[in-house]
LUMTOR-718313 format. One line per 10 residues: number of its first residue (from 1); for each residue x, y, z of C-alpha. Coordinates in Angstrom, 3 decimals, decimal comma, m for minus. Example, Ala and Ser with C-alpha at 12.3 -4.5 7.8 and 13.67 -1.06 7.14 Angstrom:
2
1 = 12,300/m4,500/7,800 ~ 13,670/m1,060/7,140
***
This chain:
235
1 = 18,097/33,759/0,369 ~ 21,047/31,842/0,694 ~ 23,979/32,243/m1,990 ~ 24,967/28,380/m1,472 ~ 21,997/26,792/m2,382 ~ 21,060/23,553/m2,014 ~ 20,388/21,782/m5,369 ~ 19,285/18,566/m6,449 ~ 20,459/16,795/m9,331 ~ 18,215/14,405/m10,754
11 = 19,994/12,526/m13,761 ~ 17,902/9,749/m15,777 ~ 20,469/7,082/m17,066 ~ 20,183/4,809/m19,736 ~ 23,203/3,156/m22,062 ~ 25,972/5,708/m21,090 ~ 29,039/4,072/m20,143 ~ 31,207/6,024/m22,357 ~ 30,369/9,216/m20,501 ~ 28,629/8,673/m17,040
21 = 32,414/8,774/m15,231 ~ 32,891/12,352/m16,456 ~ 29,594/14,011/m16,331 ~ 28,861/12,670/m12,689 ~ 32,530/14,468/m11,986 ~ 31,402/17,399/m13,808 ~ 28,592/17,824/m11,557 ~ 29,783/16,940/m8,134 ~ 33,225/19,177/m9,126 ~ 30,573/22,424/m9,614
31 = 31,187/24,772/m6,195 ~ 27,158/23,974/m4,818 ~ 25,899/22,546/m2,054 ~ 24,507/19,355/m4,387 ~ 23,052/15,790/m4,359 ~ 23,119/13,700/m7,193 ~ 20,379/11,048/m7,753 ~ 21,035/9,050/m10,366 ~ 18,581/6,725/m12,258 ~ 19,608/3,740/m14,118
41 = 17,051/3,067/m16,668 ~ 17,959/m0,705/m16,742 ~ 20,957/m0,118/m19,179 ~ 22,009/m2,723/m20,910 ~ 25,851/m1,875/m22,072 ~ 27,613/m2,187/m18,568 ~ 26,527/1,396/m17,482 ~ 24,729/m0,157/m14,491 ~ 28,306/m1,830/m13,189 ~ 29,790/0,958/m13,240
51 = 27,174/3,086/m11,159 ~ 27,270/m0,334/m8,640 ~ 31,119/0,850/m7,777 ~ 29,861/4,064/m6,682 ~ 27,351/2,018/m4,158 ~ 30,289/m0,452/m3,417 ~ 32,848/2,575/m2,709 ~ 35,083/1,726/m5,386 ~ 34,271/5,526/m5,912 ~ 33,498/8,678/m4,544
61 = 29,843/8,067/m3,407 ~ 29,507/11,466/m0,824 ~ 25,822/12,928/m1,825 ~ 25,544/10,584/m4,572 ~ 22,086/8,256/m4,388 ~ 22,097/6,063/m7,531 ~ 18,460/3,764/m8,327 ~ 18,174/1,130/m10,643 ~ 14,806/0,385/m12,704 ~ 14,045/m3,667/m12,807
71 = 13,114/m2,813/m16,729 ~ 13,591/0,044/m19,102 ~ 10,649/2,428/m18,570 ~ 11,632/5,957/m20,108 ~ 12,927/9,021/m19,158 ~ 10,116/10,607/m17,985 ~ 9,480/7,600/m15,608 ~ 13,022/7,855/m14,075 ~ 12,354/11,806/m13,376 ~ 9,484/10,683/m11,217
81 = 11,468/7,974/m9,386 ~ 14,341/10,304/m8,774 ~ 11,883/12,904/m7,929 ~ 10,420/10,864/m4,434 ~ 14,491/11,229/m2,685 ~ 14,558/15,084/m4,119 ~ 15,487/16,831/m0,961 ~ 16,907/20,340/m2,229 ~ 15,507/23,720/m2,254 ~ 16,254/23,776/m6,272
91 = 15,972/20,775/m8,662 ~ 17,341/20,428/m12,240 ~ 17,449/17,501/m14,499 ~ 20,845/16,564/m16,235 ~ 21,250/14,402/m18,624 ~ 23,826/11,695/m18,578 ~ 25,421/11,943/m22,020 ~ 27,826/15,532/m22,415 ~ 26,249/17,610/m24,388 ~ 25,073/19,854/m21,908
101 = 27,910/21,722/m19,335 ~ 26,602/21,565/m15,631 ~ 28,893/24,739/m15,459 ~ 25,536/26,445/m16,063 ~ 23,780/25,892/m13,227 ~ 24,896/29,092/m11,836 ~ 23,284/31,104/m14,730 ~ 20,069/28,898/m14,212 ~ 20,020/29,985/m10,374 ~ 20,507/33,429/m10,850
111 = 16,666/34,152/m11,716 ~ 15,299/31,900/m8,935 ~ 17,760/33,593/m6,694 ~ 17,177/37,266/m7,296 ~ 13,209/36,692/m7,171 ~ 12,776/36,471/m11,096 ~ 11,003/33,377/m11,837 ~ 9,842/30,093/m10,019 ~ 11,329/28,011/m12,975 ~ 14,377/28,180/m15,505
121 = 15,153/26,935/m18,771 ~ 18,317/26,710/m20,532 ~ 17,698/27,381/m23,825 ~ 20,200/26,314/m26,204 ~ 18,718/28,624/m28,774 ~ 20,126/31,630/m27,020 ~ 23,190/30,301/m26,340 ~ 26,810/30,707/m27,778 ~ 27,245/27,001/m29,129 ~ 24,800/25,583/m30,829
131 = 25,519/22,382/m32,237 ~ 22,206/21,199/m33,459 ~ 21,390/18,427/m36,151 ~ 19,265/19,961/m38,674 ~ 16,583/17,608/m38,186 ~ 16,500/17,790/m34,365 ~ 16,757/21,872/m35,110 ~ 13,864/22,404/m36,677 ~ 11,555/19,671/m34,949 ~ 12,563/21,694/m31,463
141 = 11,583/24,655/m33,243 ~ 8,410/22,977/m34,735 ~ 6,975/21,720/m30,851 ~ 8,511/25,336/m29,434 ~ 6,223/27,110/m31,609 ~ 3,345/24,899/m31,189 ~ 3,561/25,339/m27,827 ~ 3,799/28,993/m27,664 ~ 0,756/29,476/m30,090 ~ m1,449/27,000/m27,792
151 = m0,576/28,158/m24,240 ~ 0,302/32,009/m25,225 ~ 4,345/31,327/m23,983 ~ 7,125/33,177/m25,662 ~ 9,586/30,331/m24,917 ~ 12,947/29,385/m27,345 ~ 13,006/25,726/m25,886 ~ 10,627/24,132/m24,867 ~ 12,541/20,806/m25,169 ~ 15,660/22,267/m23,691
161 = 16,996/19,379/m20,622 ~ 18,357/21,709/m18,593 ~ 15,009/22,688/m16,146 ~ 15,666/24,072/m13,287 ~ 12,883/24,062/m10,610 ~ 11,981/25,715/m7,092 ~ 11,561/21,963/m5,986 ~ 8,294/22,749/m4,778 ~ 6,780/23,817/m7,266 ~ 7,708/20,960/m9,402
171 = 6,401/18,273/m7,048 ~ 2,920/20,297/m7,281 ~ 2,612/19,035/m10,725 ~ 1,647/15,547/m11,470 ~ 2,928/14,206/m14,443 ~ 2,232/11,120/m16,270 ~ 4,944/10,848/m19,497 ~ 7,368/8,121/m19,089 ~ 9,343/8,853/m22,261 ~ 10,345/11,831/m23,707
181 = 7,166/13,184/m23,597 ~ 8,043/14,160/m20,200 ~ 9,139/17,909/m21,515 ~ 6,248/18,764/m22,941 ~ 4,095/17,711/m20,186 ~ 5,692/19,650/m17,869 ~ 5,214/22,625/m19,757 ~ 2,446/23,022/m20,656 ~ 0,784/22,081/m17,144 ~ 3,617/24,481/m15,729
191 = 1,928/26,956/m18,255 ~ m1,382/26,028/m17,465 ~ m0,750/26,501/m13,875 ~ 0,483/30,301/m14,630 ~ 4,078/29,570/m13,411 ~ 6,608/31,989/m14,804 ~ 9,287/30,296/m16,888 ~ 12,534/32,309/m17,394 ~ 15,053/31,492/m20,145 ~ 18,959/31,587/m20,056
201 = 21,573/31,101/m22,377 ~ 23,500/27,396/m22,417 ~ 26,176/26,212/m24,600 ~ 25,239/22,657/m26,017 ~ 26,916/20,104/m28,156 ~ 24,872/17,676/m29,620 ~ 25,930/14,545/m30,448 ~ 24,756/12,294/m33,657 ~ 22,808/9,218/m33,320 ~ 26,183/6,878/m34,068
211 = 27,706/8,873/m30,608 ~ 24,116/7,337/m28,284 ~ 21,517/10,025/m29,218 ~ 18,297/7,794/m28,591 ~ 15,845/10,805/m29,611 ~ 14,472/10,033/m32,878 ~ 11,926/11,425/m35,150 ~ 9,382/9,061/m33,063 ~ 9,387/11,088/m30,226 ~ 8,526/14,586/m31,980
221 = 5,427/13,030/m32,576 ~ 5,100/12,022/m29,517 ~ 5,686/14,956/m27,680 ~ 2,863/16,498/m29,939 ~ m0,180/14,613/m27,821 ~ 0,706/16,112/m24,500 ~ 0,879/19,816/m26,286 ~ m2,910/19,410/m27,851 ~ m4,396/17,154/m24,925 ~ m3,838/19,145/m22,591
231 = m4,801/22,735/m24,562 ~ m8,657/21,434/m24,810 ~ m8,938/19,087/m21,617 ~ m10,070/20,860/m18,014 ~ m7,530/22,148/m15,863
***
């Protein structure tokens, strides 16, 4: 298999225009062969201007495709649009805030490459920095568990961002979440499905809801329907 892979980056965007500058530089700097499909989630703070100078060539567009939503619809909804102009071997999702380094891609390949798993997570459980809110802590490790009890899994993270997907495995699965549901949907029908998931260490520095985190305490339960819908529904 080739060393210089090609990878898609799909990156769900909504309200970022402190940070969407540097982490679409951080990605497109990483030494891949890359494209970067960014969806705007119909942001609202002057996030979707910005992307529009990438279109316009006011900046460096090469292998950048950027989409805009007519209204806000979710994260999980924006995977799915980015999803239909995936054209790499490998897919991951990256989020468009910083607290996740694109830097480790390479350790996410590494598995896929040498023939170890069909899917990787970064779990920021394993991994060296760990800047977690206590709240958002222990609800991760709350779902993790449930998860892991339900479908049999030994994972860290479930709701880790950083996926990384043989592309076609990922468009075997049909998903329907179009918030944040989205991660433990694909989960537990990756689980379901028998698909090995491999975890890897990731540095991660989470940010506090004054700083644009948009998870809330809302969404933990919301991300427990998928996890006990799909345990006791047919395959």
């Amino acid at each position: 298999m080739s060393m210089n892979p090609k990878l898609s980056v799909m990156m769900p965007v909504y309200n970022e225009r402190a940070t969407i500058r540097e982490i679409i530089r951080r990605v497109m700097d990483l030494p891949v062969e890359k494209e970067l499909i960014i969806v705007d989630d119909f942001s609202t703070d002057g996030t979707r201007e910005i992307l529009k100078g990438y279109i316009q060539g006011k900046d460096d567009s090469s292998h950048i495709k950027i989409l805009f939503h007519a209204r806000n619809r979710g994260k999980g909804a924006a995977i799915r649009t980015a999803l239909k102009k995936v054209r790499g071997t490998f897919t991951i999702i990256q989020d468009a805030d910083l607290e996740y380094d694109p830097k480790d891609y390479l350790l996410l390949l590494q598995p896929i490459l040498k023939g170890e798993a069909d899917v990787v997570y970064g779990s920021r459980f394993m991994g060296g920095n760990r800047n977690f809110l206590s709240l958002h802590w222990w609800a991760n490790k709350i779902l993790t568990t449930i998860a892991n009890v339900l479908y049999g899994s030994h994972l860290s993270d479930m709701e880790t961002c950083y996926k990384l997907f043989k592309t076609d495995v990922l468009k075997s699965i049909s998903f329907d979440a179009n918030r944040f549901d989205f991660e433990p949907e694909i989960t537990v029908k990756l689980l379901r499905k028998g698909v090995k998931i491999f975890e890897v260490p990731i540095n991660y520095k989470g940010r506090k809801s004054t700083e644009g985190k948009k998870i809330t305490w809302r969404d933990g339960f919301s991300a427990l329907r998928p996890l006990i819908k799909y345990r006791f529904s047919s395959p």
